[in-house]
C-alpha positions as CSV (number, residue, x, y, z in Angstrom):
1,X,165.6,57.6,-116.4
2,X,161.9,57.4,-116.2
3,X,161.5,59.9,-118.9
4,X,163.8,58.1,-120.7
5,X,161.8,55.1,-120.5
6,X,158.8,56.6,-121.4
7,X,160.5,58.2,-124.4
8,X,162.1,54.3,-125.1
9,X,158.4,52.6,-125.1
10,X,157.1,55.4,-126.9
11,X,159.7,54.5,-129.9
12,X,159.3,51.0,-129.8
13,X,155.4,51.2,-130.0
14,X,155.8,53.4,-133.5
15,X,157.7,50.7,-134.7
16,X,155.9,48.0,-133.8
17,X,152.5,49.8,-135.0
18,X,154.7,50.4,-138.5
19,X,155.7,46.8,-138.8
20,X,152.3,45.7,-138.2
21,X,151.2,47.3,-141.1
22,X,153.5,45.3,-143.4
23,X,155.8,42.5,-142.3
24,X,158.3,43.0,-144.9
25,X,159.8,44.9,-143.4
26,X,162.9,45.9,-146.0
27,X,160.0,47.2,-148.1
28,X,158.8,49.7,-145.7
29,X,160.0,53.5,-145.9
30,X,163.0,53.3,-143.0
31,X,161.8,56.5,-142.0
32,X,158.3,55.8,-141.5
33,X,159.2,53.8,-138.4
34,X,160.3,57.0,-136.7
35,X,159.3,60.1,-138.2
36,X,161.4,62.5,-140.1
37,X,162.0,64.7,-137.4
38,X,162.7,62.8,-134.6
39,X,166.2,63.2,-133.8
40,X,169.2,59.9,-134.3
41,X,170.3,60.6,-130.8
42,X,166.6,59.3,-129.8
43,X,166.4,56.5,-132.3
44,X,169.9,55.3,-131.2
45,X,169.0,54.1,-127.5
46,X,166.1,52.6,-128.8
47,X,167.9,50.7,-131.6
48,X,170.5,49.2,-129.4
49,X,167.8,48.1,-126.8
50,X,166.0,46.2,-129.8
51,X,168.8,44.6,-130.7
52,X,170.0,43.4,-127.7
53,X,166.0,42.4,-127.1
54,X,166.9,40.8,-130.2
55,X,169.5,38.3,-129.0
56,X,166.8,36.5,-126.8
57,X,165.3,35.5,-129.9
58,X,168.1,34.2,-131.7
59,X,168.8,32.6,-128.1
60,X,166.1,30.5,-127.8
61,X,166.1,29.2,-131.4
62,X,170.1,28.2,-131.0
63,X,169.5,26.6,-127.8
64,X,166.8,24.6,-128.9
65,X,169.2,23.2,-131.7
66,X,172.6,22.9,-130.1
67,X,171.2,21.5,-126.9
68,X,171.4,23.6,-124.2
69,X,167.3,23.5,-123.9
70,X,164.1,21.9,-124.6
71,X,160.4,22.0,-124.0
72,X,159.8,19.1,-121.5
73,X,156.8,16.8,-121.2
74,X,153.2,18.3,-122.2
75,X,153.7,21.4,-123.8
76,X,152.5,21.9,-127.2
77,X,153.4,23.8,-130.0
78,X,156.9,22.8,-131.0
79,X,156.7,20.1,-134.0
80,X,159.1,22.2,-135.8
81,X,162.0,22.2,-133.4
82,X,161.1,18.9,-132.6
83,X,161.5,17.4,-136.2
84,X,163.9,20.4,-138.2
85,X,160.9,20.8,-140.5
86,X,161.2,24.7,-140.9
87,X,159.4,26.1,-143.3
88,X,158.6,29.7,-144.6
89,X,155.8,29.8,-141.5
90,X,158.4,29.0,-139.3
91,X,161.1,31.3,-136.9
92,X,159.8,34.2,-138.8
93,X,160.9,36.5,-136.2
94,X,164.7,36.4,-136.5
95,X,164.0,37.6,-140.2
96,X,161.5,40.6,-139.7
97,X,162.6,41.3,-136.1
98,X,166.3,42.4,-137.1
99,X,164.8,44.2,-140.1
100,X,162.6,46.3,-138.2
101,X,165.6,47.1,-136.1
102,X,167.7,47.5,-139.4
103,X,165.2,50.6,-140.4
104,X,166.6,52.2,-137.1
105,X,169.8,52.2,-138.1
106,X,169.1,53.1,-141.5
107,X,166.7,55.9,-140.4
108,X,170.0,57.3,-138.2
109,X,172.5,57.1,-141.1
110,X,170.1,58.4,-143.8
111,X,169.9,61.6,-141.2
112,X,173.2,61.9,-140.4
113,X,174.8,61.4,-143.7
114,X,174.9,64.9,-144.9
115,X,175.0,66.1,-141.0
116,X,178.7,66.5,-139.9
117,X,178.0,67.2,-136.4
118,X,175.6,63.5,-136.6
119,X,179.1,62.0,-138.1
120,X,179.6,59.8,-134.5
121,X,175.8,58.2,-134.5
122,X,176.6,57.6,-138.2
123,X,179.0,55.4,-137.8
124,X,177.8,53.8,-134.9
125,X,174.4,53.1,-136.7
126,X,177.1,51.4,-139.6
127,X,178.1,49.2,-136.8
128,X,175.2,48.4,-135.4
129,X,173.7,47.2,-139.3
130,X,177.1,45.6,-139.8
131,X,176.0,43.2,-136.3
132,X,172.8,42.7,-137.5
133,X,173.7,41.8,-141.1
134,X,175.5,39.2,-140.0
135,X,173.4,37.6,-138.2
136,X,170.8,37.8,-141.1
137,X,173.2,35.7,-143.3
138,X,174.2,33.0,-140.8
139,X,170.7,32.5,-140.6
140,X,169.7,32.6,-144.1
141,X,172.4,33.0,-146.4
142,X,171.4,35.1,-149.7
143,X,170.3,38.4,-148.2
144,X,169.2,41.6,-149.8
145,X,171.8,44.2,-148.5
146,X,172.9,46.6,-151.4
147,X,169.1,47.4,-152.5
148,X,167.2,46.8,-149.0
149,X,166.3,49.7,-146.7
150,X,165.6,51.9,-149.9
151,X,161.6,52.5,-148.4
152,X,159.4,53.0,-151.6
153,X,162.9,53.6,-153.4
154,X,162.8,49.5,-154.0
155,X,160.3,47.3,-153.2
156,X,161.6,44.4,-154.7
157,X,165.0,44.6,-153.0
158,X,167.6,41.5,-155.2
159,X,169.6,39.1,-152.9
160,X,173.0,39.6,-152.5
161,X,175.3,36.2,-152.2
162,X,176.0,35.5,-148.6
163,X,179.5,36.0,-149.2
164,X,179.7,39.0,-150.7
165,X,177.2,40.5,-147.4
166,X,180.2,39.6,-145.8
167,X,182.7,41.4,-147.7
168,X,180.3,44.5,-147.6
169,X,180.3,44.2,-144.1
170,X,183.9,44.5,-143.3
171,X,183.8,47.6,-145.4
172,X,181.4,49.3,-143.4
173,X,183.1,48.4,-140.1
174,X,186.3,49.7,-141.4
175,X,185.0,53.1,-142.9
176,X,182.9,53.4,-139.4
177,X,186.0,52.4,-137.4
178,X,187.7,55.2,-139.4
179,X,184.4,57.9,-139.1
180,X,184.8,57.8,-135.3
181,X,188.9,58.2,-135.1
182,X,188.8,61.1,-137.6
183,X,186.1,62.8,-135.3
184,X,186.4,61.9,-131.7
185,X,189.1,64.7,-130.8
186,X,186.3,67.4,-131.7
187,X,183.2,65.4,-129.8
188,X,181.3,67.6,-128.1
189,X,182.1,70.6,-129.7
190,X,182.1,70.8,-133.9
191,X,180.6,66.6,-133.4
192,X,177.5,66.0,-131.4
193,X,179.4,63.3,-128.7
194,X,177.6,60.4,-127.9
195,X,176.6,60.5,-124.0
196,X,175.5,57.7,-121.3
197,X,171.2,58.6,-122.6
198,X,172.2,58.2,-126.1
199,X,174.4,55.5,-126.0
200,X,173.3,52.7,-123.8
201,X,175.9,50.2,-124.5
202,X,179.0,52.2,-124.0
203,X,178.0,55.8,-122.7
204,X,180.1,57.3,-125.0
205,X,183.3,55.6,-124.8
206,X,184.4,55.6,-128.3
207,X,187.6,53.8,-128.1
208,X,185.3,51.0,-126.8
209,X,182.9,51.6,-129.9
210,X,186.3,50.9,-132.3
211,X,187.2,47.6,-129.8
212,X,183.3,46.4,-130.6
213,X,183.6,47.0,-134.2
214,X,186.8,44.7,-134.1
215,X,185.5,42.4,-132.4
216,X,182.5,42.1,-135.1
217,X,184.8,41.9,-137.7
218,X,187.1,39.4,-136.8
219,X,184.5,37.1,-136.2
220,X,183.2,37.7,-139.8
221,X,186.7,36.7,-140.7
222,X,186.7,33.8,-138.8
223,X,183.4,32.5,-139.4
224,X,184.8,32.9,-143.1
225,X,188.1,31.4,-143.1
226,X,188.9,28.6,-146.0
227,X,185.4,29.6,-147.4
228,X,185.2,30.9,-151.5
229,X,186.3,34.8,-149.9
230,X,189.5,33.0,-148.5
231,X,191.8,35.3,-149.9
232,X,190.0,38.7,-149.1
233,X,189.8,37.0,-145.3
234,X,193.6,36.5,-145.5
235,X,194.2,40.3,-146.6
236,X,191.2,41.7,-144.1
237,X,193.1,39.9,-141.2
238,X,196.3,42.5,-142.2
239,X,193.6,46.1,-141.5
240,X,192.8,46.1,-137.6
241,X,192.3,49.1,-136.1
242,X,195.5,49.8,-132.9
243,X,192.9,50.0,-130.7
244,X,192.7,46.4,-130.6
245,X,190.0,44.4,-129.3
246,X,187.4,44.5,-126.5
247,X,188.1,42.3,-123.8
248,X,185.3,42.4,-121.4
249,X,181.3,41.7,-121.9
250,X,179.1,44.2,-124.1
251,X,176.4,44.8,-122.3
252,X,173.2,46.8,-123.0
253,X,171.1,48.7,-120.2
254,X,168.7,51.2,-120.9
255,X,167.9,51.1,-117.2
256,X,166.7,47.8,-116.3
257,X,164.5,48.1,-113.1
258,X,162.1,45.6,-111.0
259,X,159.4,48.0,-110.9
260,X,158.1,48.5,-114.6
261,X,160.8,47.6,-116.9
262,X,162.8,44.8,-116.6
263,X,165.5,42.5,-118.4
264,X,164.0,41.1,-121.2
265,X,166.2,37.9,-120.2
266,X,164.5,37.7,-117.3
267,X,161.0,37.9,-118.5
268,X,161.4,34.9,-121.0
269,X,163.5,32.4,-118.4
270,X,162.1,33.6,-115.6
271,X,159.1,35.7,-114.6
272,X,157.2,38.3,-115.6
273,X,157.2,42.0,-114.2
274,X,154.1,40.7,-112.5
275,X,156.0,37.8,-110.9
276,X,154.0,35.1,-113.0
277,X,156.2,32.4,-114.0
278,X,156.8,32.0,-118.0
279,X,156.2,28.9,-120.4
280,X,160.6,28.7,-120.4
281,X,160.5,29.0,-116.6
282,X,158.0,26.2,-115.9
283,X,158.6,23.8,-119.3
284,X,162.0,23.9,-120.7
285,X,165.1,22.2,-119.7
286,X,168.4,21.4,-120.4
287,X,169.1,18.2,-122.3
288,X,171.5,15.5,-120.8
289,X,174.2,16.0,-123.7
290,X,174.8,19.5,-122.0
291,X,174.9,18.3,-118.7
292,X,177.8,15.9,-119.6
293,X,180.3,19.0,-120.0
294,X,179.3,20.1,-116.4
295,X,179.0,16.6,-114.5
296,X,180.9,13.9,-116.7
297,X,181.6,12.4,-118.5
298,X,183.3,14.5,-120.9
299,X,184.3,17.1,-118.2
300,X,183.6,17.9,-114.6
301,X,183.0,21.7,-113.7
302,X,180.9,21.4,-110.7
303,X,181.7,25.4,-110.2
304,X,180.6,26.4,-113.2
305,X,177.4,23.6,-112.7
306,X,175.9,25.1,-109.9
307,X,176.3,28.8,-111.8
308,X,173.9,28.1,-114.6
309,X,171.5,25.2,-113.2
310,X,169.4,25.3,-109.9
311,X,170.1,22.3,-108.1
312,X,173.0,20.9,-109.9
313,X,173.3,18.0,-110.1
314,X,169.5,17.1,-110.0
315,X,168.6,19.7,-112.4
316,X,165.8,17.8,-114.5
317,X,166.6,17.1,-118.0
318,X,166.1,15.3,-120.9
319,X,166.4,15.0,-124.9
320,X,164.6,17.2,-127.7
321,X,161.7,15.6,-128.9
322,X,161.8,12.9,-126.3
323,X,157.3,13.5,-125.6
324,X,157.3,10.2,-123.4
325,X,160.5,10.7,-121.0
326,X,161.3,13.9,-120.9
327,X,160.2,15.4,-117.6
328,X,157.2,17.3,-117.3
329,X,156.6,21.1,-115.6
330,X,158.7,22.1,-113.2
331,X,156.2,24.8,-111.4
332,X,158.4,25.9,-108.4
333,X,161.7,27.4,-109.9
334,X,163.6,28.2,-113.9
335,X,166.0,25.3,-114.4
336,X,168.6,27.9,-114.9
337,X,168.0,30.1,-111.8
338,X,170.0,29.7,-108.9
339,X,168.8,32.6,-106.4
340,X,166.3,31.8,-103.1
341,X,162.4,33.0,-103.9
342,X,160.4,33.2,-106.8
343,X,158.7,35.5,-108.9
344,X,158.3,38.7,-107.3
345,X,160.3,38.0,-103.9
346,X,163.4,36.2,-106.1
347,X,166.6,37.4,-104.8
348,X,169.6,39.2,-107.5
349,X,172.3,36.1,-107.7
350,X,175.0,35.3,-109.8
351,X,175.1,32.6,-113.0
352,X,172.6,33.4,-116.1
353,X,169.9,34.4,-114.6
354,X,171.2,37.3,-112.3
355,X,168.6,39.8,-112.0
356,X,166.1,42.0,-113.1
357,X,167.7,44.5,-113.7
358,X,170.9,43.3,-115.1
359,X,171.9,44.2,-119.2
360,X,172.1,41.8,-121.7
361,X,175.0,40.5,-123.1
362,X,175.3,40.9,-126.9
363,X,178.8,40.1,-127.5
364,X,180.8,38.1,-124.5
365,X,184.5,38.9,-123.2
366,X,184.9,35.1,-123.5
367,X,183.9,34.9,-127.0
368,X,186.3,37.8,-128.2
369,X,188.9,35.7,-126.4
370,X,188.1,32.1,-128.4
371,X,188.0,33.8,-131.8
372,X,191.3,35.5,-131.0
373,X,192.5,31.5,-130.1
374,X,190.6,30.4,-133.2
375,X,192.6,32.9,-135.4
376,X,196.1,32.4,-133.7
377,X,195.6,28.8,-134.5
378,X,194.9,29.5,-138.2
379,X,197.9,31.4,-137.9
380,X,197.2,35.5,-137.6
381,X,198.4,36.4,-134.3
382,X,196.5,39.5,-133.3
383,X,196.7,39.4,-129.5
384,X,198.3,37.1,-127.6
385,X,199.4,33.2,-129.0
386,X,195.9,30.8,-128.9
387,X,197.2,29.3,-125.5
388,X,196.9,32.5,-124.2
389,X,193.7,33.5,-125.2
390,X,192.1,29.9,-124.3
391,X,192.9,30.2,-121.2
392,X,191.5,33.5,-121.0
393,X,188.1,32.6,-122.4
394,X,187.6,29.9,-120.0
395,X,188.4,32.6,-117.0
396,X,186.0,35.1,-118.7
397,X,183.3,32.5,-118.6
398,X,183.8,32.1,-115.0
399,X,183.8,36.0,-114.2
400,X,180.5,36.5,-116.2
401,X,178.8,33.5,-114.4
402,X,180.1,34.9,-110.7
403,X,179.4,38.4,-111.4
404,X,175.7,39.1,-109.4
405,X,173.1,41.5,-110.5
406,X,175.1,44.4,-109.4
407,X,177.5,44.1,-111.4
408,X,180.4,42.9,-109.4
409,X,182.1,39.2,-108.5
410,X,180.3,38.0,-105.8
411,X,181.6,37.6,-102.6
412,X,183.5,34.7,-102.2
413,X,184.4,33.6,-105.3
414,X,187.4,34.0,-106.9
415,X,187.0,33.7,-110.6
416,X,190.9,33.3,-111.4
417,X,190.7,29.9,-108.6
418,X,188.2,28.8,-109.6
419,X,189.7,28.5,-113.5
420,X,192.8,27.4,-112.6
421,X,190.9,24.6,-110.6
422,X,188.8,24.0,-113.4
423,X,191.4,23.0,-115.9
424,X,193.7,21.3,-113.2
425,X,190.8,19.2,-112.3
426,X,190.0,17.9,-115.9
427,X,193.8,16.7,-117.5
428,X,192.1,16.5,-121.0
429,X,192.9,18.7,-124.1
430,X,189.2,19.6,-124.3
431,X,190.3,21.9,-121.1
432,X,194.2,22.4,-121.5
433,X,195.1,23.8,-124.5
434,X,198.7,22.2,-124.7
435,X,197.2,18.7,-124.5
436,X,195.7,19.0,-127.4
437,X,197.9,17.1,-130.1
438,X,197.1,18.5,-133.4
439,X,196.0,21.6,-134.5
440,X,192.4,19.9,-135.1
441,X,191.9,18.7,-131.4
442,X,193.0,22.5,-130.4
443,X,190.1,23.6,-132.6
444,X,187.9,21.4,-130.9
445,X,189.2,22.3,-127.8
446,X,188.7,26.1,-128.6
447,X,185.0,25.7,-130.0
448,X,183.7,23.1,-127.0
449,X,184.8,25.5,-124.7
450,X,183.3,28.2,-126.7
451,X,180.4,25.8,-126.5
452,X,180.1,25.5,-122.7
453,X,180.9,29.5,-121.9
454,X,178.0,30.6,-124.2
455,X,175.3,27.7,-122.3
456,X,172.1,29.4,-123.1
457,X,173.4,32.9,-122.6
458,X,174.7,33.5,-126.6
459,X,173.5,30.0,-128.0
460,X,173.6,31.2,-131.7
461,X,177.0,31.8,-131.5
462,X,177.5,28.0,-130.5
463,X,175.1,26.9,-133.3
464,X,177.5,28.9,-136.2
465,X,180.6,27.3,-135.1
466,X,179.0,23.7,-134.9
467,X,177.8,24.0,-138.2
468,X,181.2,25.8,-139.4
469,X,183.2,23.1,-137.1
470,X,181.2,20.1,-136.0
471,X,182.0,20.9,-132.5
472,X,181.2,20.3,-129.7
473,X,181.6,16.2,-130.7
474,X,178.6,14.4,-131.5
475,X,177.5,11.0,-132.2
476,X,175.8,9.8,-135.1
477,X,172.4,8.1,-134.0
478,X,173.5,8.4,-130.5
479,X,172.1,8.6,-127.3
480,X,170.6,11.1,-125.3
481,X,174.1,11.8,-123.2
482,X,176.2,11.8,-126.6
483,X,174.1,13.9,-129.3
484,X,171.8,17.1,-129.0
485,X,169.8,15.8,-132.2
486,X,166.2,15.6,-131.7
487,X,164.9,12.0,-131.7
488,X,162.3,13.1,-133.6
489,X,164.2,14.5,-136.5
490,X,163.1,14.6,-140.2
491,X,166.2,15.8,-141.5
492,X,167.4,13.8,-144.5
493,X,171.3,14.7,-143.4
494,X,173.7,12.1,-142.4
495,X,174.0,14.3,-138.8
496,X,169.6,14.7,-138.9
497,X,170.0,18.6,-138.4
498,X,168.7,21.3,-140.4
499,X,171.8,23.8,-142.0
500,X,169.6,27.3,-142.1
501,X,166.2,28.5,-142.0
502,X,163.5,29.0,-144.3
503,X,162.6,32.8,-145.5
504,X,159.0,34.0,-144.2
505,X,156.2,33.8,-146.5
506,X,155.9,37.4,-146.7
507,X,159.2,37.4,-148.2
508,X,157.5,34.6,-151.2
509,X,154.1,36.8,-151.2
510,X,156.2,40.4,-151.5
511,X,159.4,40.3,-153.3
512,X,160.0,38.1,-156.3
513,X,163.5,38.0,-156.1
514,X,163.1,35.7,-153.1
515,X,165.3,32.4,-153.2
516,X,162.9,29.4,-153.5
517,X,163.9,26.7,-150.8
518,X,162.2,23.2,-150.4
519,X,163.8,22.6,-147.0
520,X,166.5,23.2,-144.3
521,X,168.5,20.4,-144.7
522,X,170.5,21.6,-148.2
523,X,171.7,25.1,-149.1
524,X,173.9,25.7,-146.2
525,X,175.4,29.1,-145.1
526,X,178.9,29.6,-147.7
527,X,180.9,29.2,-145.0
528,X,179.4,25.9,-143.8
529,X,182.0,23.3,-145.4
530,X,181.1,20.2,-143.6
């Protein structure tokens, strides 16, 4: 594993020193990153690792703006998540971080392509641009997909329509889907077969691979339902794949360890690998609307409050933007760490922050199991009725939170009780699905529980469905306990939030073809129709 590592850091330092030399990134050769003869089964571990690195980044900008965190008291440096003022200076790592990691993928299918023994890292690499891709265009919209990655080829890639990313994107999960279950009888002997150093996230398992790739597309066809590619969502819904869907966490783990290399998760919320405390650790905070879904009043889930915050229900908190009340440091502990110790001598636990060497978590069981609701409700069936698969959510929420560093349920707790408790305890629709009078109060059932299952641990997924949805429930001009908005909002929206983000400047400076935006309040993402 240590040679692995050392081979891992190796690859991510040539990338880094390639992006370096020219932020934009689409525009760079997407083989220079790696060199042409570097094999895909090395560029593959490395490409998953970024983009599950990647997912902390899209975290912490989510969680800002749905209101799981903020920067308390007297730390500087956040105007624009305090006021929604993006501009093209601003977030520019969730553009040019996924499209350095794109030029992975794209580096493995240009040399596999005409490689029929590659043909199983091929269409893995398909998936894994297919995940990234759709990030890109929840962030940003207009995209450039059909002429990016081209290196020299096309420097001045055009932007395709949101939209039509999307439809691209279920094409390449279905022609990967249908790569691997051509080829996965003759892995490891005519087909080079994936193995647990080359594949990171699933060791090989390829039937899990085909789950994962459903799982990405039907929450493209969600996120897209009663948009302008309606009726291509309605006729995608009718091509899943038997395999069906995969119902437990995704989680990557090059080999997390204490000692030199660890969680990524860990090193932003909680310490470094030296033990020094980080600016998240000792500044941010969750913000009182959250707190309201743990300990009233909207719901009580006292279980699931003392999994995610350290002493619940003192936890400090406050409302973005709020520079004169909000608390100030906390120097001792991470708001969301509930071990004993700190730094180097904290203990493995259970909740978000489990340990440092746990994987990270790039697609949730619980969220597989509220898009499969979601769907029922809009009436394709897949797996189960949307009863079925609510309740199942909230129980996979409570498995993830009591599993502890080592992977298993802690001892103790019984995630199955603790559910049932969960939803006996709170007689409201927002927590029993058959409560829930109308199909629109079952949606905003399905997406608050969404909501509090993805608390700071997949916080962009939260921020798509309340733009898509408007849920969780918010109040206009409210107060600090009913609205996540920062106080200090410049948005010229009735709700005062912005709807995307702004492309970098390099973008402007680079490629002409870039859309020209004045702000992040108009525009929205196509299938944002509120």
């Amino acid at each position: 594993m240590k040679t692995y590592y050392n081979l891992l850091k190796f690859l991510v330092l040539i990338t880094l020193l390639s992006s370096c030399e020219k932020d934009l990134d689409i525009n760079n050769n997407p083989n220079s990153a790696t060199g042409s003869t570097v094999k895909p089964s090395l560029i593959l571990p490395n490409a998953l690792t970024v983009t599950a690195a990647n997912t902390i980044t899209y975290n912490t900008y989510a969680s800002f703006l749905v209101g799981y965190q903020l920067p308390g008291r007297g730390i500087s440096g956040y105007n624009d998540t305090y006021s929604y003022n993006f501009t093209s200076s601003s977030n520019n790592t969730l553009w040019n971080n996924v499209f350095t990691n794109l030029k992975d993928y794209q580096y493995i299918i240009n040399n596999s392509e005409t490689a029929p023994e590659l043909v199983l890292f091929n269409a893995v690499a398909h998936i894994g641009k297919v995940y990234n891709y759709q990030r890109l265009v929840d962030t940003y919209g207009d995209v450039p997909y059909t002429e990016a990655l081209k290196g020299s080829g096309n420097v001045a890639p055009r932007f395709d329509a949101g939209a039509s990313v999307y439809e691209g994107l279920v094409a390449e999960l279905d022609e990967a889907i249908a790569k691997i279950k051509s080829n996965s009888a003759n892995a490891g002997t005519s087909v080079t077969a994936l193995t647990s150093s080359s594949d990171v996230l699933f060791a090989g398992n390829l039937t899990k691979w085909i789950q994962f790739a459903n799982n990405i597309k039907l929450r493209i066809l969600v996120r897209a339902e009663g948009s302008s590619i309606g009726g291509f969502v309605t006729s995608a819904y009718q091509n899943f794949s038997a395999e069906g869907f995969l119902l437990e966490d995704a989680i990557v783990n090059p080999g997390y360890n204490a000692s030199a290399n660890q969680n990524p998760f860990w090193n932003t919320y909680h310490s470094s690998v030296t033990g020094s405390a980080t600016t998240a650790a000792t500044y941010f905070i969750p913000s009182k609307y959250v707190y309201t879904f743990y300990n009233g009043p909207v719901l009580t889930d006292i279980r699931r409050g003392e999994l995610v915050y350290r002493n619940f229900p003192s936890t400090p908190t406050g409302q973005l933007g709020d520079e004169t009340n909000n608390p100030g440091a906390i120097p001792t502990y991470s708001a969301w760490y509930t071990g004993s110790g700190s730094g180097l001598t904290a203990t493995n636990t259970i909740g978000v922050l489990k340990s440092r060497s746990f994987g990270l978590a790039i697609f949730l069981a619980s969220d597989i199991y509220f898009l499969l609701a979601e769907a029922a409700l809009n009436g394709h069936e897949l797996s189960g009725d949307a009863k079925t698969n609510f309740d199942k959510g909230i129980l996979a929420s409570f498995r993830y939170l009591e599993t502890n560093g080592n992977n298993a349920i802690e001892s103790g707790y019984d995630p199955e009780s603790d559910a049932a408790a969960y939803q006996l305890e709170n007689n409201t629709y927002l927590a029993n699905y058959d409560l829930a009078g109308s199909k629109e109060t079952r949606l905003e059932a399905i997406i608050t529980q969404k909501y509090i299952a993805s608390n700071l641990i997949n916080s962009f997924e939260s921020w798509s469905d309340f733009r898509r949805t408007g849920y969780p429930k918010i109040q206009a001009n409210g107060t600090a306990t009913t609205t996540f908005v920062s106080i200090s909002s410049a948005s010229t929206r009735p709700d005062k939030l912005p709807v995307r983000d702004i492309y970098p400047q390099t973008e402007y400076n680079l490629n002409p073809n870039t859309p020209v935006l004045s702000n992040a309040y108009t525009n929205p993402i196509f299938w944002d129709l509120n």
